[in-house]
N, C-alpha and C positions, 0 to 999 in steps of 0.2 A: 762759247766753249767748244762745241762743235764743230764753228769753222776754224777755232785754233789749234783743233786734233786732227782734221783732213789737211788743214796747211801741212802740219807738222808731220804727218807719215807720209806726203810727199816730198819733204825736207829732207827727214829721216833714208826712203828709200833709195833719194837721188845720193846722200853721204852714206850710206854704206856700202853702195858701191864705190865708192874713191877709202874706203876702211875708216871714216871719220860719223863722229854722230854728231847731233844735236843737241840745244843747250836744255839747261834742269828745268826752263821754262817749259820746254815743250813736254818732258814729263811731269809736270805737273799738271799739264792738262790731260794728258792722257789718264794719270791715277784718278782725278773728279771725275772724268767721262765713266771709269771706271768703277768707281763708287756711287755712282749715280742709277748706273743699268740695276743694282740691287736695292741698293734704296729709294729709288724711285720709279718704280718699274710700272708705278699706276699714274705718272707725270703725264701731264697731256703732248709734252714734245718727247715720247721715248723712244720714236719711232727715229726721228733724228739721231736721238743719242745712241740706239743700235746702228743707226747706218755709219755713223761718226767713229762707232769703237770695234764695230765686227772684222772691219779688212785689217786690222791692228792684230789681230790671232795670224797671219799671212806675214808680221814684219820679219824685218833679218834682224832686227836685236832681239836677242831672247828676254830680258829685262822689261821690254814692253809686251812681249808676248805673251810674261807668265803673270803680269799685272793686268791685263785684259780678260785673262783666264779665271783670274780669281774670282773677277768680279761677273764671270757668264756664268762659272759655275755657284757664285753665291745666289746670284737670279733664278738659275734653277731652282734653288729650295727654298726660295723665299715666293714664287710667283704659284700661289696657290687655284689661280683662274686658269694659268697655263697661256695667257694669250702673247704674253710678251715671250715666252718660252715659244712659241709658233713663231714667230715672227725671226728671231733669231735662228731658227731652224733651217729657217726658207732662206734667209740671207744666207748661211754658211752653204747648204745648196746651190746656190749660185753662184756663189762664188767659186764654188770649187769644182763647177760645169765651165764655168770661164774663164776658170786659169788650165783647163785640160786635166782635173785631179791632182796639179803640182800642188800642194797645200802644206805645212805645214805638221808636224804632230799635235801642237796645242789645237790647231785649227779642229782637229778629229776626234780629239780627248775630252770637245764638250760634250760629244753624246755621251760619254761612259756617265756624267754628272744628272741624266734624263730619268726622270722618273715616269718610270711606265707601268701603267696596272695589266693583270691579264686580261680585262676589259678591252683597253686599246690596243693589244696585240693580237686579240684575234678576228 
């Protein structure tokens, strides 16, 4: 599923630049990769499945961007350890040092989803 969501947003990136997308195959992978970051956020491969769905907040269709979205921002308030919530933190961090801060708005909008105590803020 993983490698059919990395295949697919480089499918995806290379057809929206020529204004064409991808077939309903490829989002259906994306929406399980999607549903997956929150319902299985305690899975022993979710480190895959963040790597597989986080550059996906980055795509040029909006449709995969705000299906991606739902499902970081459903992680957020389902991940009561907080470790898969670090982990996706650090991914978007990076990414968005290695694309030069060109990122996206969904890509930014996962923090407003962060829950943070005044504990951890100061």
């Amino acid at each position: 599923l993983a490698s059919r969501a990395r295949k697919a947003n480089r499918k995806w990136n290379r057809k929206a630049k020529e204004g064409r997308f991808s077939s309903s195959m490829d989002m259906c992978a994306i929406r399980c990769l999607a549903r997956l970051l929150h319902t299985a956020h305690l899975f022993n491969l979710r480190k895959e499945v963040i790597r597989a769905t986080i550059p996906l907040l980055n795509h040029p269709n909006e449709e995969v961007r705000q299906t991606v979205l739902s499902g970081v921002q459903k992680l957020f308030r389902a991940d009561a350890q907080g470790d898969s919530t670090l982990e996706v933190v650090r991914l978007i961090s990076q990414i968005a040092v290695s694309q030069g801060q060109k990122v996206r708005a969904e890509m930014v909008a996962t923090f407003l989803e962060l829950n943070l105590s005044k504990d951890v803020i100061h």
